[in-house]
C-alpha positions, 0 to 999 in steps of 0.5 A: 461467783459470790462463793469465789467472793467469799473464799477469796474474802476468807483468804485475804484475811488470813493472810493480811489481817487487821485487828477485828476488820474483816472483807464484807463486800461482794455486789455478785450476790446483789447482781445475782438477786437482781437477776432473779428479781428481773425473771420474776417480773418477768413470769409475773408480767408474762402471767398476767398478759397471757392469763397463766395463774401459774406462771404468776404465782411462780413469779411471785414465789421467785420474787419472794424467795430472796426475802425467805433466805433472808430467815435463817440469816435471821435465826443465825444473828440471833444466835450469834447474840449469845454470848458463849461462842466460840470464835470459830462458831462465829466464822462458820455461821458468819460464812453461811450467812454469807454463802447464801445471797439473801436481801439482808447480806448482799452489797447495798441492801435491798436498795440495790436489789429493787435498784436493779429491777427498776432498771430492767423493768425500765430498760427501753426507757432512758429517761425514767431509769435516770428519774429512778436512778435520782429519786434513790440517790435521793431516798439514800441520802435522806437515811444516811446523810453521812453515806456517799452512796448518794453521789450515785446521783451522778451516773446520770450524767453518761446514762444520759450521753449514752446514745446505745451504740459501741464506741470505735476508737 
């Protein structure tokens, strides 16, 4: 779903462009993190209940892994630093910087990311994903003041309402 993302950014800003504004956002690929980061928990949790060293550590590595990508992105902006290349040069790393979720590059930032996991590490406790939900809005807050990412705050008011069952209408 993030390469869709990315095809549909690309073409959107051929066809409505915008002097040097381009489309960026894409919370796939932080959706997509977050899910690995979840099974990771998972086979690190089931590693250590079960006492499989290798179920552990190939946890570990998948939870690692979304850092690791984020090296070539690093390598890549760094090259972008110079200043003989072409703009064309500059699309085509811009894209594979973008093409391969990493923790630099998705919607959010890692905050999002480990946002997720809390949320599924806590998934059977309501009360402890709105204390995570509001430290975070609180930790965003604190770094960026001017951001309003920190009204995320406010999803706290229907987590806390939602009582599990489907609404009939």
């Amino acid at each position: 779903m993030t390469w869709f993302m990315i095809i549909g950014n690309m073409i959107v800003s051929y066809f409505f462009t915008n002097g040097q504004v381009g489309l960026a956002n894409n919370a796939f690929g932080a959706f997509f993190l977050a899910g690995i980061s979840s099974c990771a928990w998972d086979l690190m949790v089931e590693g250590m209940k079960e006492k499989k060293l290798y179920s552990f550590w190939k946890g570990l590595g998948l939870f690692l892994l979304p850092i690791l990508l984020a090296l070539p992105a690093l390598f890549l902006l760094g090259y972008l630093a110079s200043e003989n290349i072409s703009p064309l040069m500059v699309q085509i790393i811009a894209f594979f910087i973008m093409a391969i979720p990493n923790i630099l590059v998705v919607e959010g930032g890692d905050v999002m990311v480990y946002l997720g996991l809390f949320f599924y590490i806590f998934r059977r406790h309501r009360m402890a994903q709105m204390v995570t939900l509001t430290l975070v809005s609180l930790f965003v807050y604190l770094t960026d003041p001017t951001s309003v990412q920190w009204m995320m705050v406010f999803a706290v008011i229907p987590m806390y309402f939602y009582n599990g069952e489907k609404v009939v209408v």
